[in-house]
TIBAMAR-129317 format. One line per field, with one value per residue: residue number from 0; x, y, z of N, C-alpha, C in turn; residue in three letters. Coordinates in steps of 0.05 Angstrom, whole numbers, plus 32768, in hexadecimal, padded with zeros to 4 digits. Example, Ala and Ser with C-alpha at 12.3 -4.5 7.8 and 13.67 -1.06 7.14 Angstrom:
2
n <- 0; 1
nX <- 8108; 8101
nY <- 7F8E; 7FD3
nZ <- 809C; 808E
caX <- 80F6; 8111
caY <- 7FA6; 7FEB
caZ <- 809C; 808F
cX <- 8108; 8102
cY <- 7FBE; 8001
cZ <- 809C; 809D
res <- ala; ser
//
This chain:
76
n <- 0; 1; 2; 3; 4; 5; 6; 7; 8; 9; 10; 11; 12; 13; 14; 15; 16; 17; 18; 19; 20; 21; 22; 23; 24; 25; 26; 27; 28; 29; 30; 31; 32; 33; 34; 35; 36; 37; 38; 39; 40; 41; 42; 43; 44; 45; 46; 47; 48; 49; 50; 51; 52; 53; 54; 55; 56; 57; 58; 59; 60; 61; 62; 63; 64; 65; 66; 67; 68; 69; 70; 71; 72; 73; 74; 75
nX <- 8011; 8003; 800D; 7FE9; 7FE1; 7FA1; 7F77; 7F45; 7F05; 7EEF; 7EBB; 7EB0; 7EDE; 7ECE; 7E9A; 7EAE; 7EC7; 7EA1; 7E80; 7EA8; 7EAB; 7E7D; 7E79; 7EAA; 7ED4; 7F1A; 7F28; 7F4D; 7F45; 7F01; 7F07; 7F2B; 7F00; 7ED4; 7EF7; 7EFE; 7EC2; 7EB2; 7ED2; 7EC0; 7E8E; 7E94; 7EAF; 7E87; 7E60; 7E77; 7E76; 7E3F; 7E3B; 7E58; 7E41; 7E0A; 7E1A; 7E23; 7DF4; 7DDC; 7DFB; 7DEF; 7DB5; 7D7F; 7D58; 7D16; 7CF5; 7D28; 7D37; 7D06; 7D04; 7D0B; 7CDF; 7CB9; 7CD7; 7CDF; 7CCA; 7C96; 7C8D; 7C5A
nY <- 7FE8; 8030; 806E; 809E; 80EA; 8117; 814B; 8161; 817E; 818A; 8183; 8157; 812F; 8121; 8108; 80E0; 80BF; 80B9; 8092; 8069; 805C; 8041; 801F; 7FF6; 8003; 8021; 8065; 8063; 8031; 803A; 8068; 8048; 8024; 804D; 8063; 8038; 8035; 805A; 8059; 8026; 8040; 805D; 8050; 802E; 805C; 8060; 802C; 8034; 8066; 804F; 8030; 803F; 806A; 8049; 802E; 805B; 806A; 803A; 8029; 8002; 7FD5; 7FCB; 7F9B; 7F7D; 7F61; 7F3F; 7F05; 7EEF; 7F03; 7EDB; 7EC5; 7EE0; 7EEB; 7F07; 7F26; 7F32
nZ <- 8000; 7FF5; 8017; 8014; 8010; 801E; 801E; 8042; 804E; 8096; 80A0; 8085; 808F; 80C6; 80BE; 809E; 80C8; 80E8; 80C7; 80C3; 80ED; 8103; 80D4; 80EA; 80D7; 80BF; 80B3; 808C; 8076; 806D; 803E; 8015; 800D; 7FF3; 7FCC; 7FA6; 7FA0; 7F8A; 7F59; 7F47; 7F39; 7F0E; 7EDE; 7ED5; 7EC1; 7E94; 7E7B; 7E74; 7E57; 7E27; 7E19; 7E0C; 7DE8; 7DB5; 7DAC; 7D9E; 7D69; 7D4F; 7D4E; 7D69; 7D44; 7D2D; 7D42; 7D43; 7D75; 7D85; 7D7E; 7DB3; 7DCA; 7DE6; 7E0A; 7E32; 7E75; 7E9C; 7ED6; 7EFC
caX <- 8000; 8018; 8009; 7FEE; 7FDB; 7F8E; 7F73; 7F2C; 7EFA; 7EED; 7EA5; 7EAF; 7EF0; 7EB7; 7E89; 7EB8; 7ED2; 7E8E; 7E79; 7EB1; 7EAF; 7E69; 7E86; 7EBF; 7EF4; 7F26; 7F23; 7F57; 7F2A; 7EF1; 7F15; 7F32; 7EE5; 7EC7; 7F00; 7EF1; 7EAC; 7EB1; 7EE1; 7EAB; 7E77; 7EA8; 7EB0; 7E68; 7E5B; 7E8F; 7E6B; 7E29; 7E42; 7E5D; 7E1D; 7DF1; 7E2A; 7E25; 7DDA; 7DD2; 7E03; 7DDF; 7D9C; 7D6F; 7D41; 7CF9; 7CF0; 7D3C; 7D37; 7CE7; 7D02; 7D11; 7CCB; 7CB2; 7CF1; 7CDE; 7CB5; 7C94; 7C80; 7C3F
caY <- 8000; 804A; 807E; 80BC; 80FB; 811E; 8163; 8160; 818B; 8180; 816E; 813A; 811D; 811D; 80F1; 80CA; 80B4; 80B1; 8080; 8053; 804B; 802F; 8001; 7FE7; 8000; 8035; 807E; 805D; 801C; 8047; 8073; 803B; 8013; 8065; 8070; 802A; 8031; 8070; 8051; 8011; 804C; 8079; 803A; 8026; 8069; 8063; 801D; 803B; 8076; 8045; 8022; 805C; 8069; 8029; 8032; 8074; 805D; 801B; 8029; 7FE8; 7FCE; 7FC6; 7F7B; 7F71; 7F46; 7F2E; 7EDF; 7EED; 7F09; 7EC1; 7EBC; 7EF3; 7EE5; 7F24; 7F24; 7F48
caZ <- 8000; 7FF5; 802E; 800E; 8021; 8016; 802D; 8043; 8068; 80AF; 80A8; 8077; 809E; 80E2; 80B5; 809E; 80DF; 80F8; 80BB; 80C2; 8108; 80FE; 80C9; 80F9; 80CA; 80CC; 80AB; 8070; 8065; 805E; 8030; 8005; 7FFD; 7FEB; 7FB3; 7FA1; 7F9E; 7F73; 7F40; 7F34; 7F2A; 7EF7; 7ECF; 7ED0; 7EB7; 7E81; 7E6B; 7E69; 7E3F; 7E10; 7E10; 7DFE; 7DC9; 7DA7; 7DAC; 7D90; 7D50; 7D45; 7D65; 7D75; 7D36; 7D35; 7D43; 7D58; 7D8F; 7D7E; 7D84; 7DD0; 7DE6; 7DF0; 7E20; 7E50; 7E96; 7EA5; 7EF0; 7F01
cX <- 8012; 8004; 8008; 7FDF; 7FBF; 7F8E; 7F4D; 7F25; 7EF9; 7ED2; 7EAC; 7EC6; 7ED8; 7EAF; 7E93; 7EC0; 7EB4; 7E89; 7E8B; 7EBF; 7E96; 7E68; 7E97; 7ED3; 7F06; 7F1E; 7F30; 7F47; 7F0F; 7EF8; 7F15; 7F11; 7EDF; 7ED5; 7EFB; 7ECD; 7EA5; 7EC5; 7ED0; 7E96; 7E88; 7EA9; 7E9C; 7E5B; 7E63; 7E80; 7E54; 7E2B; 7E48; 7E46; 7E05; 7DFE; 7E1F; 7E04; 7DCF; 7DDF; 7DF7; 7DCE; 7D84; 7D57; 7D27; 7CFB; 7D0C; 7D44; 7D15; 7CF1; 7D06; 7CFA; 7CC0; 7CBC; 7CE5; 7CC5; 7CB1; 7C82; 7C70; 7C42
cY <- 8019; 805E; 809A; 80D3; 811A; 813D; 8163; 8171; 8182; 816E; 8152; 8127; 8114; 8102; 80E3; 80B9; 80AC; 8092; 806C; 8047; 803E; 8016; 7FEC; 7FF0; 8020; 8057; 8076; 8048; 8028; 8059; 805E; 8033; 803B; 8066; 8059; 8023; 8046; 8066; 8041; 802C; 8061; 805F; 802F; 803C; 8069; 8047; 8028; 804E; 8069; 8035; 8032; 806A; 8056; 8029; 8049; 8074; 804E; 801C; 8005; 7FE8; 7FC2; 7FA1; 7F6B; 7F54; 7F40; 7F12; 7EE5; 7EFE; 7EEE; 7EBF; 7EC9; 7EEA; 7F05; 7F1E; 7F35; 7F4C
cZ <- 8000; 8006; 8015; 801C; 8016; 8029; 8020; 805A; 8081; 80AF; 809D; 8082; 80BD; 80CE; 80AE; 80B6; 80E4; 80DF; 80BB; 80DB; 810A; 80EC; 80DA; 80E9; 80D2; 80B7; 808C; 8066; 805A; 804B; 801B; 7FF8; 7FEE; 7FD2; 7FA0; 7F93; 7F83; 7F57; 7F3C; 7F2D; 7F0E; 7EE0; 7ECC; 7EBE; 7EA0; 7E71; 7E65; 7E55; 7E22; 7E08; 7E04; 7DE3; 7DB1; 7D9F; 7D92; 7D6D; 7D3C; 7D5D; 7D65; 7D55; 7D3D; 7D2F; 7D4A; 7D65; 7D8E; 7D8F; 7DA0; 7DD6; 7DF2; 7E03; 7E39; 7E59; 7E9D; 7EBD; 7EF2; 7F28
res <- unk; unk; unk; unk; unk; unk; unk; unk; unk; unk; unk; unk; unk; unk; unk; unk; unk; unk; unk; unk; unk; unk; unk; unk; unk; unk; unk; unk; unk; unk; unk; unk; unk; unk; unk; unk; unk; unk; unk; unk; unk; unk; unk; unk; unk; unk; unk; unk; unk; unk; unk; unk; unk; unk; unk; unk; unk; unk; unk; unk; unk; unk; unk; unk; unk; unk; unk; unk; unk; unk; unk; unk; unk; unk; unk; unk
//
């Protein structure tokens, strides 16, 4: 691991501490899962963009996917 060095408000250092003394972890484990958590969403964003790309290029044909309505279970 590499030791680095952040500059944060006071409140948001308070709530951090407070939220990851209710986890059991420390101020850096909660830290690590948060930047964690925000890199799987930056990269989720980044596939959906390319998905709505890909979309808007080569948009969806009328009847498409038809052979797969039989397939679907639609719960009421």
């Amino acid at each position: 691991m590499k030791t680095v060095q952040m500059t944060l408000d006071e409140d948001l250092v308070k709530a951090v501490d407070k939220a990851a003394k209710r986890l059991g972890t420390t101020r850096s484990g909660f830290a690590r899962d948060a930047l964690r958590s925000a890199i799987r969403k930056v990269q989720m964003m980044e596939l959906e963009r390319r998905h709505r790309e890909g979309y808007r290029r080569k948009p969806v044909k009328h009847g498409e996917f038809s052979d797969w309505e039989s397939e679907q279970v639609w719960v009421e």
